[in-house]
C-alpha positions as CSV (number, residue, x, y, z in Angstrom):
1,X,70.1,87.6,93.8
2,X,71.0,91.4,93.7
3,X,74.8,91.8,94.0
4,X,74.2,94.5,97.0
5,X,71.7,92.1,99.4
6,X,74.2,89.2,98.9
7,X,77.4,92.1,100.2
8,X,74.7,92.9,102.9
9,X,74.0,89.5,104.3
10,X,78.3,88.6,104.0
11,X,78.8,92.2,106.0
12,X,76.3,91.1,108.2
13,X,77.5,87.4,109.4
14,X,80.9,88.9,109.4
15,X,80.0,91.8,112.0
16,X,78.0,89.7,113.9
17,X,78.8,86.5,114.7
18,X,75.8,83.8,115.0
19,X,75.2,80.8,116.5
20,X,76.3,78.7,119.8
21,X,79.9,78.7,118.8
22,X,80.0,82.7,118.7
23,X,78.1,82.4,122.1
24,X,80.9,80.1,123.2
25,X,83.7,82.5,122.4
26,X,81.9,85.6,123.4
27,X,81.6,84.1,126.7
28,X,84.5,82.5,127.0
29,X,87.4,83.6,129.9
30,X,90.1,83.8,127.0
31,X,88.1,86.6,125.3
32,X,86.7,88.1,128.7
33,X,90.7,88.6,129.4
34,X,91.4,89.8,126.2
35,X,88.8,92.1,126.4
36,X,89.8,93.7,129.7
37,X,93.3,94.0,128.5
38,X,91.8,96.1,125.4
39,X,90.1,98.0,128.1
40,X,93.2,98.9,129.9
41,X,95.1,100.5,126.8
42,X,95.8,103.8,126.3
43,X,94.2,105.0,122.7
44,X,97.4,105.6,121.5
45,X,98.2,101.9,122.7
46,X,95.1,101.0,120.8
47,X,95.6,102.9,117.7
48,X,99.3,101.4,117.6
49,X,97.2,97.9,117.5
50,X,94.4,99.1,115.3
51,X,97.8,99.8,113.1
52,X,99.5,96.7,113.3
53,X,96.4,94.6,112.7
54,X,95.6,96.4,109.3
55,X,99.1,95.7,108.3
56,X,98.9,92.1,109.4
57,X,96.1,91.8,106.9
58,X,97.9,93.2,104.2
59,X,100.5,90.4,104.5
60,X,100.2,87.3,102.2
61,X,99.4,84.2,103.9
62,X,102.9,82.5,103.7
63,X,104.5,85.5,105.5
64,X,101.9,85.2,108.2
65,X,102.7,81.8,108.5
66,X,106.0,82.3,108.5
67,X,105.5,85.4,111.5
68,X,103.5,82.5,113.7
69,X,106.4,79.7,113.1
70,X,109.0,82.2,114.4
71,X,106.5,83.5,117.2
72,X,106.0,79.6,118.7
73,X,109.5,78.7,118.3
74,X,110.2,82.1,120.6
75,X,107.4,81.0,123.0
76,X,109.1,77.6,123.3
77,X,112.5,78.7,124.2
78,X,114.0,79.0,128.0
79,X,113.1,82.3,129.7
80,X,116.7,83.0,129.7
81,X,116.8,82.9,126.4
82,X,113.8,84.9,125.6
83,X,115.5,87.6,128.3
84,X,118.4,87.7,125.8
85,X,116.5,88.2,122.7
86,X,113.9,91.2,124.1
87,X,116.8,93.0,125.6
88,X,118.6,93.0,122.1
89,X,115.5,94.0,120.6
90,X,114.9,96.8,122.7
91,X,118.7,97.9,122.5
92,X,118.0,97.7,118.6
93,X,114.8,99.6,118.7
94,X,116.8,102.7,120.4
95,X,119.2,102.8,117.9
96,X,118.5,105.8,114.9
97,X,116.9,104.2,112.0
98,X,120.0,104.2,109.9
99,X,121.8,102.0,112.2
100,X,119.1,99.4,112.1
101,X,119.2,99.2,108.6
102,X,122.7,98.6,108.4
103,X,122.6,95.9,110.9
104,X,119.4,94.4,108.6
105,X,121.6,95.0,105.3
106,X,124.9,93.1,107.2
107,X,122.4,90.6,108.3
108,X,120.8,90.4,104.4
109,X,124.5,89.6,103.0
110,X,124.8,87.2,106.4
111,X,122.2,85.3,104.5
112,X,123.5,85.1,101.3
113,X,126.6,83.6,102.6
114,X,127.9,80.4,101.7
115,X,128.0,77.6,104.6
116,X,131.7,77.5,104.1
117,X,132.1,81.4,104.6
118,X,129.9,81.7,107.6
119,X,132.3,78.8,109.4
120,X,135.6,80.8,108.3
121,X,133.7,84.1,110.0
122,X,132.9,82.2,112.9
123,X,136.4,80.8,113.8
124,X,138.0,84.1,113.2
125,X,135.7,85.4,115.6
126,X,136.2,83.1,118.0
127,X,139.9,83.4,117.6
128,X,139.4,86.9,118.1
129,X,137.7,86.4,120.9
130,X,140.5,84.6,122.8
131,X,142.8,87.5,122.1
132,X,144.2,89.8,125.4
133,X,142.0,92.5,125.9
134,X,144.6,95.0,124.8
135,X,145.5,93.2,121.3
136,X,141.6,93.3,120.5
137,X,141.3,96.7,121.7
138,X,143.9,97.5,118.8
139,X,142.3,95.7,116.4
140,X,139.1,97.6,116.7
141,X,141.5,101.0,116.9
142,X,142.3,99.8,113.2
143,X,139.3,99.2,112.2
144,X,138.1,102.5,112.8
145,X,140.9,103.9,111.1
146,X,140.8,101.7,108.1
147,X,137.1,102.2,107.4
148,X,138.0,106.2,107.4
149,X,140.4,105.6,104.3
150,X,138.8,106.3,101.0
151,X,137.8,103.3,99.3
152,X,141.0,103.9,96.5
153,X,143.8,103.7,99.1
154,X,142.3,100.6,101.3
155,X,142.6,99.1,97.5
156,X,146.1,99.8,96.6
157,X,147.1,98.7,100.5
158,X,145.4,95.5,100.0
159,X,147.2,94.8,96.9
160,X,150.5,96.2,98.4
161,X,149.6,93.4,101.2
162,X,148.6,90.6,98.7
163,X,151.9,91.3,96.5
164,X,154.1,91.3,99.4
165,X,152.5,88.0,101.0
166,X,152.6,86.2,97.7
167,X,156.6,87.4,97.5
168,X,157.3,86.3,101.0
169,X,155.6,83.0,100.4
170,X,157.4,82.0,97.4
171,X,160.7,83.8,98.4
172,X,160.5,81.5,101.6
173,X,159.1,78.1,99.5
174,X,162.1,79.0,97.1
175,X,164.6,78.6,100.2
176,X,162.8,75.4,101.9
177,X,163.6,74.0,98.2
178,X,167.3,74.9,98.0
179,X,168.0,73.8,101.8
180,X,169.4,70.9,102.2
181,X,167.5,68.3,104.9
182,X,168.4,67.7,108.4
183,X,169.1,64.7,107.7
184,X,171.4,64.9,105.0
185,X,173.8,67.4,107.0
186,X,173.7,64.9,109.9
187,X,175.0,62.1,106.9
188,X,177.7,65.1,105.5
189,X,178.9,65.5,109.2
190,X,179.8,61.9,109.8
């Protein structure tokens, strides 16, 4: 059979369905409703779909998969919850696109994290957390401040930092050695 007539018949069935089951969907209330809610876009809504859909084909099929899991999973969680995670994803939409692809970057090295790492993050977070207002309020202050020093002199300050700690640490296990026990002054005195 001629190549052409056999891409004629495929482009045929696939623009128009035949048979009782496409006479079953046609008529069916899920696609009456999805057709009246195509109806009731704008054409930019519908070009912003049109859009979408052509790059939802151009995913590979374990990505889509992937896209459905997470989209269940969403469906399945409280309202509440659901609340939460649309009003931090429209909060995240507003921001400039740099900002959002810093936050996708932090989140990438998130990832990459080791379970071990992401527990030590979590605690010192959550001791944070329970800090006074004002002492967290400093911290932050810092922060700011710190992240404005050239990479060079945040360098030699943490080594300044690590040097003195590690003195301090062995000057103070160096005393703890020499000192003599509670109890044995308790035995001198008697």
């Amino acid at each position: 059979m001629n190549k052409r007539v056999l891409l004629g018949i495929i482009l045929i069935f696939s623009v128009f369905p035949m048979g009782a089951n496409a006479q079953l969907e046609k008529d069916s209330p899920r696609s009456e409703s999805a057709r009246q809610r195509w109806e009731g876009l704008t054409t930019e809504q519908k070009d912003k779909y049109r859009e979408r859909f052509e790059q939802w084909k151009q995913f590979d099929p374990e990505r889509k998969e992937k896209m459905k899991t997470r989209f269940r999973e969403f469906k399945n969680l409280p309202p509440e919850k659901r609340k939460k995670i649309r009003k931090n994803w429209k909060r995240v939409k507003r921001l400039p696109v740099e900002k959002r692809q810093a936050i996708r970057n932090k989140y990438k090295r998130w990832q990459k994290l080791s379970p071990e790492r992401k527990e030590h993050i979590k605690r010192r977070y959550q001791k944070f957390k329970r800090l006074p207002k004002e002492r967290r309020e400093r911290i932050r202050k810092n922060q700011k401040q710190w992240r404005k020093l050239p990479k060079e002199k945040r360098d030699r300050l943490r080594n300044v930092y690590k040097n003195r700690n590690r003195r301090g640490r062995d000057h103070r296990s160096l005393k703890r050695q020499n000192r003599p026990q509670r109890r044995d002054i308790k035995k001198r005195k008697r």
